[in-house]
Steps between C-alpha positions, in 0.01 A plus 500: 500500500682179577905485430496231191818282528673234241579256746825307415335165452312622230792674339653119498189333434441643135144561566475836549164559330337303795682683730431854369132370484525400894640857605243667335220343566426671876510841306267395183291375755471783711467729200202299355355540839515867523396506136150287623469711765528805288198372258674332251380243325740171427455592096605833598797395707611263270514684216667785686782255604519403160569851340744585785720139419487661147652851538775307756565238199507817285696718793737257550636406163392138576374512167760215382387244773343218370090560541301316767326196408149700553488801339184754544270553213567815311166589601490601871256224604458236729277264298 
């Protein structure tokens, strides 16, 4: 697994959702790889990912952040 560093630019910079983005996108994308590879679908993938980001919100405590301009439906589905 690659080392994921907060460089000090972005520390400055106050965007540090772009940055966390950029130092995890090599790993998402290697995980959705292996997931492919593996037989899953994209539906499948994505709504994994989805319920994973939920028990870390829930996890976490992050409960009090303000929620992300797109939320999933309550539903499971990608349609």
């Amino acid at each position: 697994m690659t080392k994921l560093v907060l460089t000090a630019i972005c520390e400055h910079s106050g965007d540090r959702q772009r940055e966390c983005e950029r130092a995890l996108n090599d790993e998402f994308d290697a995980l959705t790889r292996a997931a492919e590879g593996a037989g899953w679908s994209w539906e499948e993938i994505a709504l994994a990912l989805m319920e994973l980001v939920e028990q870390y919100v829930v996890a976490t405590g992050t409960h009090n952040v303000a929620p992300a301009p797109i939320t999933p439906s309550k539903s499971k589905t990608l349609h």
